[in-house]
C-alpha positions as CSV (number, residue, x, y, z in Angstrom):
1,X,60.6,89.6,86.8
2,X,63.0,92.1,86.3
3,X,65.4,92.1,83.2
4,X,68.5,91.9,85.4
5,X,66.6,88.9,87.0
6,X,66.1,87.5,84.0
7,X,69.3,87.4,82.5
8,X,70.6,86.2,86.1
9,X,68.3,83.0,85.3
10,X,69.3,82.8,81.9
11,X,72.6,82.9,82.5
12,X,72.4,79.8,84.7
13,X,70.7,77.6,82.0
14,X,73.4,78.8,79.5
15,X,76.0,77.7,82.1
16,X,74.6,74.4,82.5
17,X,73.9,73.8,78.7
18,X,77.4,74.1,78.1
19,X,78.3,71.2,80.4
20,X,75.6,69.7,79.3
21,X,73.5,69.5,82.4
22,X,70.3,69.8,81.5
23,X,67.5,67.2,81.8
24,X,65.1,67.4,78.5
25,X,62.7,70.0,80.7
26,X,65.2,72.4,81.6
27,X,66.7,71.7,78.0
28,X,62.8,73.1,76.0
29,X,63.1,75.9,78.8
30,X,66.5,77.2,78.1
31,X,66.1,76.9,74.4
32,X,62.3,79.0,74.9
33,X,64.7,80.9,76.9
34,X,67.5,81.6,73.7
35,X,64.4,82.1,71.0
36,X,63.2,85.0,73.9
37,X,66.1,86.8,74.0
38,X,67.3,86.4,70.2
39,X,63.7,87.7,70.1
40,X,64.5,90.8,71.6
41,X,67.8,91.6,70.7
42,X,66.7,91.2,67.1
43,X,64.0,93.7,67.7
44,X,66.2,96.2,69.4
45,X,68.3,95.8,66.0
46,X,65.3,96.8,64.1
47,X,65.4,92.9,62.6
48,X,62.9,91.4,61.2
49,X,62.4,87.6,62.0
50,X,61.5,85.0,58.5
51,X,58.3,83.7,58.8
52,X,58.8,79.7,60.8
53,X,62.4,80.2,61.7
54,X,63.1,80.0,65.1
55,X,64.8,83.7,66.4
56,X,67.7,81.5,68.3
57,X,68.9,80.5,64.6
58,X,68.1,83.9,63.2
59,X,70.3,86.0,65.7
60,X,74.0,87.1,64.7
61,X,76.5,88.8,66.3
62,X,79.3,91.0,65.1
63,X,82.5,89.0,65.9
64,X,85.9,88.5,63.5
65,X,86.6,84.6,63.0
66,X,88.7,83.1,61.2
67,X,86.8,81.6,58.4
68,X,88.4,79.7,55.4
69,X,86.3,79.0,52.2
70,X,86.8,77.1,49.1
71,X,84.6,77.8,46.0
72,X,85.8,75.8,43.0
73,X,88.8,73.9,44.3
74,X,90.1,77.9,45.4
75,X,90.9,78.1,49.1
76,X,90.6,81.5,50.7
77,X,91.1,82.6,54.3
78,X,89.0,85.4,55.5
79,X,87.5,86.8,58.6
80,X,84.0,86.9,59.3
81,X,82.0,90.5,59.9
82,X,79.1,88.7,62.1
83,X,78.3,85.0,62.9
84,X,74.8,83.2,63.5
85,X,73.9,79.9,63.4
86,X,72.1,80.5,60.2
87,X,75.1,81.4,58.2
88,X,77.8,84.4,58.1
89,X,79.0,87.6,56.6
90,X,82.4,88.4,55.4
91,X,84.2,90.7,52.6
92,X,85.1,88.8,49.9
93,X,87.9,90.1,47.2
94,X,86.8,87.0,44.1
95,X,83.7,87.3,42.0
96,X,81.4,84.6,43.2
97,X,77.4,84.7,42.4
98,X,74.6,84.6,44.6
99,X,73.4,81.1,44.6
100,X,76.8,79.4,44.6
101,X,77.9,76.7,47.6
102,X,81.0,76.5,49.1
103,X,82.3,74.7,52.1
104,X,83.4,76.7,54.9
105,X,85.4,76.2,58.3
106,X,84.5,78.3,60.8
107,X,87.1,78.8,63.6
108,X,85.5,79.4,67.3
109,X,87.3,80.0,69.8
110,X,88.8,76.9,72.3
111,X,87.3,74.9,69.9
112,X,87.4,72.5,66.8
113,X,86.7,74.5,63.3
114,X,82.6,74.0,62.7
115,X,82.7,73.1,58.5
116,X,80.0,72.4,56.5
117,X,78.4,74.0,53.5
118,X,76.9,77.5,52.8
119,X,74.9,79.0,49.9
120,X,75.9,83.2,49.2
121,X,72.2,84.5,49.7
122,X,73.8,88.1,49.1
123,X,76.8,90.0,47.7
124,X,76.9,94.0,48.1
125,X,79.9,96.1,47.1
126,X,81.0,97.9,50.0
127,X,84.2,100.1,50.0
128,X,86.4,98.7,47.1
129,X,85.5,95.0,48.4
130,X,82.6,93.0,48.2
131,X,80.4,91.9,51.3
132,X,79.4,88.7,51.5
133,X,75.9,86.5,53.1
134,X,76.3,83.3,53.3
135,X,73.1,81.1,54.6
136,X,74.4,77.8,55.6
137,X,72.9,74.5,53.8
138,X,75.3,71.6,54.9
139,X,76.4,71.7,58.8
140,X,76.2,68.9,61.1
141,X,73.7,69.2,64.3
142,X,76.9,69.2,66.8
143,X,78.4,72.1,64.8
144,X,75.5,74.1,64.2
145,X,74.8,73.8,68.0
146,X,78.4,75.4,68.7
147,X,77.8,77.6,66.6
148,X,74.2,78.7,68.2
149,X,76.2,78.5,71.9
150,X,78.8,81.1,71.0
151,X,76.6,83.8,69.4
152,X,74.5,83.3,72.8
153,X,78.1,83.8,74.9
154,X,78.9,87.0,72.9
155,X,75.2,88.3,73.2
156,X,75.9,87.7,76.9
157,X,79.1,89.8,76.7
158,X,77.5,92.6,75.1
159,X,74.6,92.7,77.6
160,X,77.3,92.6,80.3
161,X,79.1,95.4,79.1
């Protein structure tokens, strides 16, 4: 099957997942489906994929969010530098230390805010500013799963561009 062909196919299964029209079989073949092409896409990227993490919840894409964060009772609204449904990057002004937990809302688009909790996994300084990863720890299923839909739609824009 040809890539184009592919996609076509994938693109079907990602429609239907997002009116939630899949029966459990089409449901393990669509998420084989994301874990393939957040396979390949990471490759392209030179990425390497952790050892027993699906690639679906490893791939991130470079889109601006709104994001708000609150470490220690401080509220702060940034804007996100990529998005996966592992976790997030952002530039962050405040000295905070790798290791420390905030909650976060996550803005996506058309949608409710996803919240939850995230751990900063890594901060490099980065033009006057520091740069931000943030692995989440804390989000619910139905958020993480939003989350994990709109990185595939925005992979799916880049490949149609």
């Amino acid at each position: 099957m040809r890539l184009s062909e592919w996609l076509a196919a994938f693109r079907i299964l990602h429609k239907k997942a997002h009116e939630n029209a899949l029966d459990e079989a089409q449901r393990a073949l669509y998420l084989a489906h994301r874990d393939e092409l957040a396979r390949a896409m990471m490759a392209a990227q030179r990425l390497a994929l952790p050892p027993g993490r699906p690639p679906r919840q490893e791939l991130r894409v470079a889109r601006a969010l709104q994001l708000d964060l609150t470490l220690a009772k401080e509220p702060m609204r940034l804007t996100t530098l990529d998005v996966g449904s592992g976790g997030f990057a952002t530039l962050v002004d405040r000295n905070m230390n790798v290791g420390d937990v905030i909650d976060f809302s996550l803005r996506l688009p058309g949608q409710s805010p996803a919240t939850g909790k995230a751990r900063v996994v890594d901060l490099k300084a980065q033009n006057g500013r520091i740069r931000g990863c943030f692995a989440f720890t804390q989000v619910p299923d139905p958020d993480r799963e939003r989350i994990e839909m709109f990185v595939f739609d925005a992979t799916l824009d880049v490949l149609s561009a």
